[in-house]
Jmol script that loads the backbone (N, CA, C; Angstrom):
load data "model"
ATOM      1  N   UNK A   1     204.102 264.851 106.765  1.00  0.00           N
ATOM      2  CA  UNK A   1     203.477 265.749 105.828  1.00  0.00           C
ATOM      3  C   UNK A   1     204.270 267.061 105.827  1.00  0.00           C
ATOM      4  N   UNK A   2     204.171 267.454 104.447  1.00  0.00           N
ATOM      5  CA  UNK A   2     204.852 269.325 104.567  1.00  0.00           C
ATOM      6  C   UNK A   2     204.261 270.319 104.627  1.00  0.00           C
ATOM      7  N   UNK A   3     204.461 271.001 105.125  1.00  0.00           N
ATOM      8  CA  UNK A   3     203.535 272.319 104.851  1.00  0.00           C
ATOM      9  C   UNK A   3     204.298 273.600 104.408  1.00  0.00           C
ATOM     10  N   UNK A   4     203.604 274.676 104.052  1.00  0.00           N
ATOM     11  CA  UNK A   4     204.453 276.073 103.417  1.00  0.00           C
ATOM     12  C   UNK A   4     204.889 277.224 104.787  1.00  0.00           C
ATOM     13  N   UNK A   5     205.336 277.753 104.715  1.00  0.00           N
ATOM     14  CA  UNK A   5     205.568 278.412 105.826  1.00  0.00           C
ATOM     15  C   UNK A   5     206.320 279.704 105.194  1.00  0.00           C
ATOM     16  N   UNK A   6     205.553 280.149 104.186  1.00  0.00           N
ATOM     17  CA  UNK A   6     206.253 281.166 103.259  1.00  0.00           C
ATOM     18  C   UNK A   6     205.342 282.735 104.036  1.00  0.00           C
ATOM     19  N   UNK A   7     204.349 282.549 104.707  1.00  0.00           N
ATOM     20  CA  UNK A   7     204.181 283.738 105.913  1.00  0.00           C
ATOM     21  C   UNK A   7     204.671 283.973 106.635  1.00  0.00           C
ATOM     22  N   UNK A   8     205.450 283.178 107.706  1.00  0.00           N
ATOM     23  CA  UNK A   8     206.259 283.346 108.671  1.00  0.00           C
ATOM     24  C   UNK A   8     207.492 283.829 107.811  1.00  0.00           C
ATOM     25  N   UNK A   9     207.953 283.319 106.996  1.00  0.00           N
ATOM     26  CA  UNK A   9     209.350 283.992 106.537  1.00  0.00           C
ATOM     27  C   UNK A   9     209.070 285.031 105.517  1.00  0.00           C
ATOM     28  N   UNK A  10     207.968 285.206 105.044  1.00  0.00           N
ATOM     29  CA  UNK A  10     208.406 286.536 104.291  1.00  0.00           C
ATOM     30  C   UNK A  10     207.725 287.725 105.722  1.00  0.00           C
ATOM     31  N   UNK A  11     207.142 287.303 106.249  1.00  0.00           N
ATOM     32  CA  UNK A  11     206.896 288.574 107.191  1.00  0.00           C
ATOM     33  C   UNK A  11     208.427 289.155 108.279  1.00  0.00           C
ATOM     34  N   UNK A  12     208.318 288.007 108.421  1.00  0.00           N
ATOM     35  CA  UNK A  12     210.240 287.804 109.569  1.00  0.00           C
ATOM     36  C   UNK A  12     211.171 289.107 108.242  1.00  0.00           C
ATOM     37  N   UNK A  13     210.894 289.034 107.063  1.00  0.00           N
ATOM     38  CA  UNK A  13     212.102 289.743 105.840  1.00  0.00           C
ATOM     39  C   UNK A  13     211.591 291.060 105.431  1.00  0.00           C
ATOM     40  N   UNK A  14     210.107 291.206 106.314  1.00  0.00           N
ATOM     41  CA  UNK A  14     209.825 292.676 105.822  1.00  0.00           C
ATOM     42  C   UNK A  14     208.425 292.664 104.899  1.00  0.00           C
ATOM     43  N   UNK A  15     208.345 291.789 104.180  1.00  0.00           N
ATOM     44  CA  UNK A  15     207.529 291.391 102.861  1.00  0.00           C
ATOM     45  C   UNK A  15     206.071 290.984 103.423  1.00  0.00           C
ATOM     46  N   UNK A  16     204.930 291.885 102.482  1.00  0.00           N
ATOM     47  CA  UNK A  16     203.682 291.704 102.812  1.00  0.00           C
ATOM     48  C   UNK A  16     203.626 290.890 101.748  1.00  0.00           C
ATOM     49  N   UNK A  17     202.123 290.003 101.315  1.00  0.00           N
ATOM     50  CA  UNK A  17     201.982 289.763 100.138  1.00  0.00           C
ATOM     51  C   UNK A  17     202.237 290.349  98.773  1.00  0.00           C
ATOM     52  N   UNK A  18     201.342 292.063  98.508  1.00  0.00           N
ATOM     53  CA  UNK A  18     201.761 292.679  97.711  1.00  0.00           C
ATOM     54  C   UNK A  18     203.329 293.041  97.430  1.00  0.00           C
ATOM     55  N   UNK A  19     204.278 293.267  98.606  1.00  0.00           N
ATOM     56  CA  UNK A  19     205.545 293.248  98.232  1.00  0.00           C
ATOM     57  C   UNK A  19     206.103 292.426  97.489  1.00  0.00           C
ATOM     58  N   UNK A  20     205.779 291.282  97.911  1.00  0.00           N
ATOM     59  CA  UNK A  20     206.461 289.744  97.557  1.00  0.00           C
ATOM     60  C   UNK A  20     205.979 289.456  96.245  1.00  0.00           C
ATOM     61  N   UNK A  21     204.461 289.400  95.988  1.00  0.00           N
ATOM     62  CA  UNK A  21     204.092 289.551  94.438  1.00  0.00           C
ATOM     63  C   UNK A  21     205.290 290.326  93.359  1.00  0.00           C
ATOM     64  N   UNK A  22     205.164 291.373  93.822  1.00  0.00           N
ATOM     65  CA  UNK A  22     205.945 292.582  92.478  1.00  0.00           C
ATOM     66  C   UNK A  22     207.257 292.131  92.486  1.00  0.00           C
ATOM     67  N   UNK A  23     207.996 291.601  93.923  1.00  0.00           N
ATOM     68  CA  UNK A  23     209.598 291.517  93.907  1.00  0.00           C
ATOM     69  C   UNK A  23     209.384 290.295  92.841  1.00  0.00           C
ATOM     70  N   UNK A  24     208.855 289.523  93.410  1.00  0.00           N
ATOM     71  CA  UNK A  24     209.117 287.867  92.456  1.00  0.00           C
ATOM     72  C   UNK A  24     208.247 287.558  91.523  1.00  0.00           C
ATOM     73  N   UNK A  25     207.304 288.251  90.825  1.00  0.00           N
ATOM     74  CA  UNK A  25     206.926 288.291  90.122  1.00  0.00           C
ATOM     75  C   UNK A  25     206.149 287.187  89.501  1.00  0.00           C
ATOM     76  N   UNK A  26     205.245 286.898  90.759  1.00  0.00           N
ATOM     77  CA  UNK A  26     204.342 286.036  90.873  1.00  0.00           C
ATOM     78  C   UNK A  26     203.303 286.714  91.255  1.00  0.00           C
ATOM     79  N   UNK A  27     202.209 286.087  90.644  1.00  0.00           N
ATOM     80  CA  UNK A  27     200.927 286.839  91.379  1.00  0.00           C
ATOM     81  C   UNK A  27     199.908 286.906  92.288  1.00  0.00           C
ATOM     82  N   UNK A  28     199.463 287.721  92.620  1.00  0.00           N
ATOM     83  CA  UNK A  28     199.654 288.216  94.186  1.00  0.00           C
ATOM     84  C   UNK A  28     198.588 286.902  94.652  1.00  0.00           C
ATOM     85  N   UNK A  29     197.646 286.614  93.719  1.00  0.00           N
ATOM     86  CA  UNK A  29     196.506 285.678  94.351  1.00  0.00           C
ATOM     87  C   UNK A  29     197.560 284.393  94.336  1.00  0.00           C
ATOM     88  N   UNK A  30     198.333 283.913  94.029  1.00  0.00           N
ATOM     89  CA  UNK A  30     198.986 282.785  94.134  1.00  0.00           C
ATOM     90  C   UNK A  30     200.040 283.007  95.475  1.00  0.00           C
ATOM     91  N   UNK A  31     200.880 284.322  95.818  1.00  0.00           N
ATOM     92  CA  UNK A  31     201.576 284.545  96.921  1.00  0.00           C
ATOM     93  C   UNK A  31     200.400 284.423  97.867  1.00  0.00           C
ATOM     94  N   UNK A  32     199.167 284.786  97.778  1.00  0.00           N
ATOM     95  CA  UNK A  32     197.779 285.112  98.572  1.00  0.00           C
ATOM     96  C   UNK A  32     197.604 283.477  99.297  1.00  0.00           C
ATOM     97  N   UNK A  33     197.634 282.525  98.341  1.00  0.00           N
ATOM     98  CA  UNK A  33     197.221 281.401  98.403  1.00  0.00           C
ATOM     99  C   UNK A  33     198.157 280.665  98.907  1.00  0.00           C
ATOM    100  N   UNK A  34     199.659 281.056  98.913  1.00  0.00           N
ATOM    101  CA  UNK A  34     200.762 280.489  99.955  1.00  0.00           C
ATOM    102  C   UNK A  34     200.746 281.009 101.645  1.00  0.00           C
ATOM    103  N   UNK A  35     200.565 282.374 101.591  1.00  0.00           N
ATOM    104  CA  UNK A  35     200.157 282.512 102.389  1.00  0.00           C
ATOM    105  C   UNK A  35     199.361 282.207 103.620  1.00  0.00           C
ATOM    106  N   UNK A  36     198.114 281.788 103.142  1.00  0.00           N
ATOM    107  CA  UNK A  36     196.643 281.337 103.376  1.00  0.00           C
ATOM    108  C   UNK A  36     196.694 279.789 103.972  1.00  0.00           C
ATOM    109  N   UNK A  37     197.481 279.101 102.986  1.00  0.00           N
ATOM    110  CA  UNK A  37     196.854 277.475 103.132  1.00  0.00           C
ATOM    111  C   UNK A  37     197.866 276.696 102.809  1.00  0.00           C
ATOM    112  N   UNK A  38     198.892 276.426 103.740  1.00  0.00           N
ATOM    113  CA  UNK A  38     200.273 275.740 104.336  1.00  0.00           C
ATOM    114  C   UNK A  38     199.914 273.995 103.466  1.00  0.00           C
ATOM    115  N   UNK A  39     198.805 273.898 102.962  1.00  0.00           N
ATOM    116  CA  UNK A  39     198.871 272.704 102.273  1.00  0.00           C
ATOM    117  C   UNK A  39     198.837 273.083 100.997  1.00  0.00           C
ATOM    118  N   UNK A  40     198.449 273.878 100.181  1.00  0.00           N
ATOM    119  CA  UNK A  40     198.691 274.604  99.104  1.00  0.00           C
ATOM    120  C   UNK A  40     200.189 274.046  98.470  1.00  0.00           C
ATOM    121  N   UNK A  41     200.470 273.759  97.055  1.00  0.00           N
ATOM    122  CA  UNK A  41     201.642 273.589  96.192  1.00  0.00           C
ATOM    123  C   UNK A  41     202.019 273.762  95.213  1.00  0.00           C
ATOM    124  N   UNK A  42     202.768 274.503  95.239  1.00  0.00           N
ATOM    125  CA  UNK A  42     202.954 275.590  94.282  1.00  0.00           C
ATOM    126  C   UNK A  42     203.953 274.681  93.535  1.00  0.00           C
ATOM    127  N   UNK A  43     203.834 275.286  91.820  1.00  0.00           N
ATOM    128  CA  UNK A  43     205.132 275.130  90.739  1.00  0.00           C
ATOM    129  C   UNK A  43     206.748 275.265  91.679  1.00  0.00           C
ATOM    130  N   UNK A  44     207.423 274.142  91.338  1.00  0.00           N
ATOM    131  CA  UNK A  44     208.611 274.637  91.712  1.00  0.00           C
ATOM    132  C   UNK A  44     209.773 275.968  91.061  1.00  0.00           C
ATOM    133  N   UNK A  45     209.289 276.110  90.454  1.00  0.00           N
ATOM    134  CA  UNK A  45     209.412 277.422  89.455  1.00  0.00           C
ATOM    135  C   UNK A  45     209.043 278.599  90.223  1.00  0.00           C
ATOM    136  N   UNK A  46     208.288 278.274  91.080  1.00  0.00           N
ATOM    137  CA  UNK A  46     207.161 279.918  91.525  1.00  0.00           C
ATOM    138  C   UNK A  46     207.775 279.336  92.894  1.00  0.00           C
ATOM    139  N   UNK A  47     207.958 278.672  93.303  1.00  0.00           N
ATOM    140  CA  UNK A  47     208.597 278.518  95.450  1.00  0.00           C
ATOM    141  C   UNK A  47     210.466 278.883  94.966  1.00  0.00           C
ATOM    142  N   UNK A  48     210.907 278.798  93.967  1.00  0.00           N
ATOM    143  CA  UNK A  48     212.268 279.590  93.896  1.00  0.00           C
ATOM    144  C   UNK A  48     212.308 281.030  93.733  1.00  0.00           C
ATOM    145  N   UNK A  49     211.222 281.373  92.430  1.00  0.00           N
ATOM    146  CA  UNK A  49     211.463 282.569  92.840  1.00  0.00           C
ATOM    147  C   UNK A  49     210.857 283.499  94.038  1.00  0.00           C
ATOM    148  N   UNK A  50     210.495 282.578  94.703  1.00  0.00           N
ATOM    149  CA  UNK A  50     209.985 283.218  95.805  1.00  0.00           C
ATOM    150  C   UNK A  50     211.047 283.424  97.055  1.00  0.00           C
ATOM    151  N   UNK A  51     211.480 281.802  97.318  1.00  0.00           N
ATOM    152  CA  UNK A  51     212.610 281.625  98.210  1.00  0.00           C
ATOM    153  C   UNK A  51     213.920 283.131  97.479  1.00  0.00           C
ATOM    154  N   UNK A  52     213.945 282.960  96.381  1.00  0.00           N
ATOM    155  CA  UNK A  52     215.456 284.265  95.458  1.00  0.00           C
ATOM    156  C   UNK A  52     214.736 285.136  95.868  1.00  0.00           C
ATOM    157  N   UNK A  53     213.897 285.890  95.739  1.00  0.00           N
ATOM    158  CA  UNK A  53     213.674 286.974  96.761  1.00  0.00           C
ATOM    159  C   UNK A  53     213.683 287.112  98.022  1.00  0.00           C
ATOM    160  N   UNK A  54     213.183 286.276  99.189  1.00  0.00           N
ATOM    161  CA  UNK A  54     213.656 286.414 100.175  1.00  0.00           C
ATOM    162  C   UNK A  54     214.946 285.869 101.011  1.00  0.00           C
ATOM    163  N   UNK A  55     215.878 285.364  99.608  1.00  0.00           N
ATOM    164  CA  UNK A  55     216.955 285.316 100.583  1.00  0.00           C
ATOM    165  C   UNK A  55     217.422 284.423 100.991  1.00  0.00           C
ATOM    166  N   UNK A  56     216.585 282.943 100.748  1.00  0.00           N
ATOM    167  CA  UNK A  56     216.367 281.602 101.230  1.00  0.00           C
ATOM    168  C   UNK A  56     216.611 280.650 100.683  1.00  0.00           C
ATOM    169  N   UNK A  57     216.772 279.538 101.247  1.00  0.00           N
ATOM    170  CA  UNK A  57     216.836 278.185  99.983  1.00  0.00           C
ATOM    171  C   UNK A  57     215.158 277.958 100.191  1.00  0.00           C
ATOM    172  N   UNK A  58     214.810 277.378  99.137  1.00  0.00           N
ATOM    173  CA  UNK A  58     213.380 276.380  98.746  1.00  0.00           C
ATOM    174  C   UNK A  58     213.014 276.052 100.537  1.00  0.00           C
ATOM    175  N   UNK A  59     214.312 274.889 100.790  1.00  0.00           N
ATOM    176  CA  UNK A  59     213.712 274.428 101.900  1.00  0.00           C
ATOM    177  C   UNK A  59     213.276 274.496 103.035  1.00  0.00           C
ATOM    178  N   UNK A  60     213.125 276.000 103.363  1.00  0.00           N
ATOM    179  CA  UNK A  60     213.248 277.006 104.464  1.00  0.00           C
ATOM    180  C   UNK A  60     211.985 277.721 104.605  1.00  0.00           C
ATOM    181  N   UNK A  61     211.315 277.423 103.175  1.00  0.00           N
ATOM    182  CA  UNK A  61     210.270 277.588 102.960  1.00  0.00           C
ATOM    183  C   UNK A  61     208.945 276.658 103.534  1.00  0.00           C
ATOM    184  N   UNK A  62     209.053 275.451 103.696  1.00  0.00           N
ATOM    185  CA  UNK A  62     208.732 274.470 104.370  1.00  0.00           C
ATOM    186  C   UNK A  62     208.851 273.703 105.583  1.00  0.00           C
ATOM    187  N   UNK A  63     207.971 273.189 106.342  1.00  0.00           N
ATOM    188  CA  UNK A  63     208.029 272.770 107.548  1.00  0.00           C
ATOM    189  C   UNK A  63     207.108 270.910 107.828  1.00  0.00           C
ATOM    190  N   UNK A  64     207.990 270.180 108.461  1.00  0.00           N
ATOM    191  CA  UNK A  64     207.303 268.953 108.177  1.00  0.00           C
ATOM    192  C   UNK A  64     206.243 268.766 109.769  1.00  0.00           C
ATOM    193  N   UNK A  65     205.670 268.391 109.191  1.00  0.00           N
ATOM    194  CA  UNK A  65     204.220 267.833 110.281  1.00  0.00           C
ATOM    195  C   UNK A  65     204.278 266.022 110.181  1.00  0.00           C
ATOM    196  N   UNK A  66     203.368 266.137 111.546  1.00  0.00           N
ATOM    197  CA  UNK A  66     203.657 263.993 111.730  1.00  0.00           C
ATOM    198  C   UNK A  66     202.314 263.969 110.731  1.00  0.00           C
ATOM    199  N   UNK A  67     202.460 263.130 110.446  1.00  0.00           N
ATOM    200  CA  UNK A  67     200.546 262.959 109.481  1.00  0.00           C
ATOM    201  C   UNK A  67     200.175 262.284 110.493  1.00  0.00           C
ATOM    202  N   UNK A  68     198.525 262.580 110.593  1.00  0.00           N
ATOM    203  CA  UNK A  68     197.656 261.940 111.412  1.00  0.00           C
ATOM    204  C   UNK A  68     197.807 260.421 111.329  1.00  0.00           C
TER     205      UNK A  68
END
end "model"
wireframe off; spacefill off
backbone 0.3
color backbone group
């Protein structure tokens, strides 16, 4: 299974939610909701410009888990 791990790396780059909202220009309840809930899946449209702001590829953004 995958999960998001877009808290650990935007905090590691400086970036609160509200930062990360305005840089990438996504909104904040959707950065809120990456944040929040590592099973959450976002548009691939909205995890690039997220990853182009901090710096990252897509996949760096993610972390794999064993499934139960």
């Amino acid at each position: 299974m995958i999960r998001l791990r877009v808290r650990e790396v935007a905090t590691s780059k400086g970036f609160n939610m509200g930062k990360l909202s305005r840089a990438s220009d996504v909104d904040r309840n959707t950065i809120k909701r990456m944040f929040d809930d590592p099973n959450y899946s976002p548009t691939l449209d909205t995890i690039d410009k997220v990853a182009r702001v901090l710096g990252v590829k897509v996949d760096e953004l993610y972390f794999q888990v064993e499934d139960d």
